[in-house]
C-alpha positions as CSV (number, residue, x, y, z in Angstrom):
1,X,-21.4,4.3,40.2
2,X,-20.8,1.1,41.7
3,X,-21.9,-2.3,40.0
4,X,-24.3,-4.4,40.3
5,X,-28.3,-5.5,39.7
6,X,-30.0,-2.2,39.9
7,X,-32.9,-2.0,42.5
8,X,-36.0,-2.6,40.7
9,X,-39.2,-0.8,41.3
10,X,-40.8,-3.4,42.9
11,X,-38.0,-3.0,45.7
12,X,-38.4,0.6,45.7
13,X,-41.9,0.0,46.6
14,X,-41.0,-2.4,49.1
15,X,-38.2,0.2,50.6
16,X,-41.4,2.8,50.8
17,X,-43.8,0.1,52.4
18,X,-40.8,-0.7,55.3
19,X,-39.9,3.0,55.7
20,X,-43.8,4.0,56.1
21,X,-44.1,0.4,58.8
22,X,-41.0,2.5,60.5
23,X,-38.8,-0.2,59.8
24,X,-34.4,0.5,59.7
25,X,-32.8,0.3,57.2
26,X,-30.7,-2.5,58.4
27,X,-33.8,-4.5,58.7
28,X,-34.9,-3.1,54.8
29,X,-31.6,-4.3,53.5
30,X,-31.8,-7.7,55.0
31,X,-35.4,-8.3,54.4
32,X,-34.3,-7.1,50.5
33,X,-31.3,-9.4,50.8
34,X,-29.5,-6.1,49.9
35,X,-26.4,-4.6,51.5
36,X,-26.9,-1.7,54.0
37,X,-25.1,1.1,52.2
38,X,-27.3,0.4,49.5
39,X,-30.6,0.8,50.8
40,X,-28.8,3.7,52.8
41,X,-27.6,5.4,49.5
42,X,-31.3,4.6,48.3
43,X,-33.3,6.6,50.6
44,X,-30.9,9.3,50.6
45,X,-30.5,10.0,46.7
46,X,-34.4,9.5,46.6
47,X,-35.6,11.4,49.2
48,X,-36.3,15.2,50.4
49,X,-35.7,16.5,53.7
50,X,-39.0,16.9,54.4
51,X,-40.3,14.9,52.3
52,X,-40.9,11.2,52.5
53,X,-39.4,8.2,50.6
54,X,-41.5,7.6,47.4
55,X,-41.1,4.4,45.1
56,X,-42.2,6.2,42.0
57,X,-40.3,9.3,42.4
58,X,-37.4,7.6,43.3
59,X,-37.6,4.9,40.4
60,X,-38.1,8.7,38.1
61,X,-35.0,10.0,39.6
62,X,-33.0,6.6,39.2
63,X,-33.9,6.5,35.2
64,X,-32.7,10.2,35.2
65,X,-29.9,9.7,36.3
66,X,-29.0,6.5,34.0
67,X,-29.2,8.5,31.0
68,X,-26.0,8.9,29.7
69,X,-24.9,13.0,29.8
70,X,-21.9,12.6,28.0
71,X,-21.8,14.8,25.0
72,X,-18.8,14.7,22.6
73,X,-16.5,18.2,22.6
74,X,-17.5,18.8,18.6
75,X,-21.2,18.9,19.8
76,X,-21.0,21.3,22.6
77,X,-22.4,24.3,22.0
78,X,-19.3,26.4,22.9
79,X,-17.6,24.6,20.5
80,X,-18.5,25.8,17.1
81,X,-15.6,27.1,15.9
82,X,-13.8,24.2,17.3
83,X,-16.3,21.8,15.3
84,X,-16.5,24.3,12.4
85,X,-12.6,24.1,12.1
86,X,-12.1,20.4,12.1
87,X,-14.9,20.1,9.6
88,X,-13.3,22.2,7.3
89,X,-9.8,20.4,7.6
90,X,-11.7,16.8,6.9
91,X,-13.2,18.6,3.7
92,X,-9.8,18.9,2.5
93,X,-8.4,15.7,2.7
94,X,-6.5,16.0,6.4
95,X,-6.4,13.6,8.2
96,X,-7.9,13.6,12.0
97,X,-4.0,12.9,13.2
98,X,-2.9,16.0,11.3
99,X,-6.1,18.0,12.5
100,X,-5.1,17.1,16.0
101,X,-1.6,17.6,15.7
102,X,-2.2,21.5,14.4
103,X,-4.3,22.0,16.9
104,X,-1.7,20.9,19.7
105,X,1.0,22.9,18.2
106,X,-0.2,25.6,16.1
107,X,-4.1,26.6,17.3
108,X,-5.9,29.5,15.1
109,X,-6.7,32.3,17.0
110,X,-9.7,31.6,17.8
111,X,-9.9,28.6,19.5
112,X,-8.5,27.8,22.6
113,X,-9.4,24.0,23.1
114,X,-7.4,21.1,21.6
115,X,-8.8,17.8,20.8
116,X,-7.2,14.1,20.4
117,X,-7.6,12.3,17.2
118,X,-9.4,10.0,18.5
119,X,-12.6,12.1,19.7
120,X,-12.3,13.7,15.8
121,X,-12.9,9.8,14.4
122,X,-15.5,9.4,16.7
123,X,-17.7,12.6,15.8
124,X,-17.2,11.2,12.0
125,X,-18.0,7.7,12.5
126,X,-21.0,8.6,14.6
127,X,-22.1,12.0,12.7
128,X,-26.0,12.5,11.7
129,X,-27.1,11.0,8.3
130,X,-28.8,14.4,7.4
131,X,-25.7,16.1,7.6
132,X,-22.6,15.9,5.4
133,X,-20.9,12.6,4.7
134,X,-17.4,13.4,6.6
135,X,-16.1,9.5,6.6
136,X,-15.5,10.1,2.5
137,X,-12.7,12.4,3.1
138,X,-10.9,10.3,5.3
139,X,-7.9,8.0,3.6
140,X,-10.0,4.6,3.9
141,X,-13.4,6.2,3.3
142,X,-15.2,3.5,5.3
143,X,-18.5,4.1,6.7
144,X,-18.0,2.3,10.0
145,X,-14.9,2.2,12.0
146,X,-13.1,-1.0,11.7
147,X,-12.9,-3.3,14.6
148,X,-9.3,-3.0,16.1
149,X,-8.3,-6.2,15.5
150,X,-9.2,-7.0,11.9
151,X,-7.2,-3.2,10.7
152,X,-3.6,-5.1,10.2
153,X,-2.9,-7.0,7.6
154,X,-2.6,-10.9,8.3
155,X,-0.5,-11.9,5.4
156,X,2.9,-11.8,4.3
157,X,4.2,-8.5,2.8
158,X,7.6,-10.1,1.8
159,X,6.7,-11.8,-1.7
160,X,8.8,-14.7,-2.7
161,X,11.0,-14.6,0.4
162,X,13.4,-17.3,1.7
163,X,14.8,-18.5,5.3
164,X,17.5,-17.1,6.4
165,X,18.9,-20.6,7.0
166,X,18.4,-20.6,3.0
167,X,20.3,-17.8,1.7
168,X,23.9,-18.2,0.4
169,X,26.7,-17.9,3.0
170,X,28.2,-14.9,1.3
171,X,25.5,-12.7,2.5
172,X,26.6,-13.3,6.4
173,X,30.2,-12.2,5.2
174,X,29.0,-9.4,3.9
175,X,31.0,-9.1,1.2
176,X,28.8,-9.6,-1.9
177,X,25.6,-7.4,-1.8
178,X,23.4,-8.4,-4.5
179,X,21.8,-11.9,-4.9
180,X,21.6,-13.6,-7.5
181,X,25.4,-12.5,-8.8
């Protein structure tokens, strides 16, 4: 879908008003200070072959199509056992890595689809509140994802540790192992 400011309806009725005035579409698009495949695209997504050009119908259409239609694999319907078997696997403390990773290499019988870790995190995090609370069997038990940048660990893991322009010059020998000896 290319980018851009959408046409608005007030356009679209401007597009019908020009189209019904037996205007061209050249003239349309630079009268709507539009570019010509636009308006082009426009009359042709919004229009019937014998029927005419219609502002409202074609600002229906438009919202139609600008729903989003993506469903997630778990929620497909011909994905129940698919969705049935990662649910059970969260219930017992897998983790969506290992769920994945079984999948990839050792499917059930039954299913025939494989799905990424990933996609399993996002059906938890974004699962129904009626339904069971999944995120509780996963390691960190959060709620919400966290943000990718804030999951690491900022400090320093090394406790009490020195430079190594500090330490003692046996260690670069390495001859004496322990320090403090």
């Amino acid at each position: 879908m290319p980018k851009g400011r959408p046409i608005t309806l007030y356009e679209r009725e401007k597009i019908e008003t020009y189209l019904r005035m037996k205007k061209e579409k050249k003239w349309i698009a630079d009268k709507l200070n539009r570019d010509y495949s636009i308006i082009k695209r426009e009359i042709k997504r919004n229009s019937g072959e014998f029927l005419p050009y219609v502002a409202e119908v074609a600002n229906k259409l438009a919202r139609q199509r600008a729903r989003k239609t993506n469903i997630r694999k778990l929620e497909k319907p011909k994905n129940i056992e698919l969705k049935k078997f990662v649910e059970d696997r969260i219930v017992e403390d897998y983790s969506p890595d290992q769920i994945a990773g079984r999948l990839k290499e050792n499917p059930p019988d039954n299913i025939t689809e494989t799905i990424s870790h990933e996609s399993i995190y996002d059906y938890i995090y974004n699962y129904s509140e009626k339904q069971k609370e999944l995120y509780k069997h996963l390691r960190t038990g959060r709620k919400k994802r966290q943000r990718h940048f804030s999951r690491k660990n900022q400090k320093d893991t090394i406790k009490n540790r020195v430079s190594i322009h500090l330490r003692p010059g046996a260690i670069s020998k390495k001859r004496v192992w322990a320090l403090g000896k």
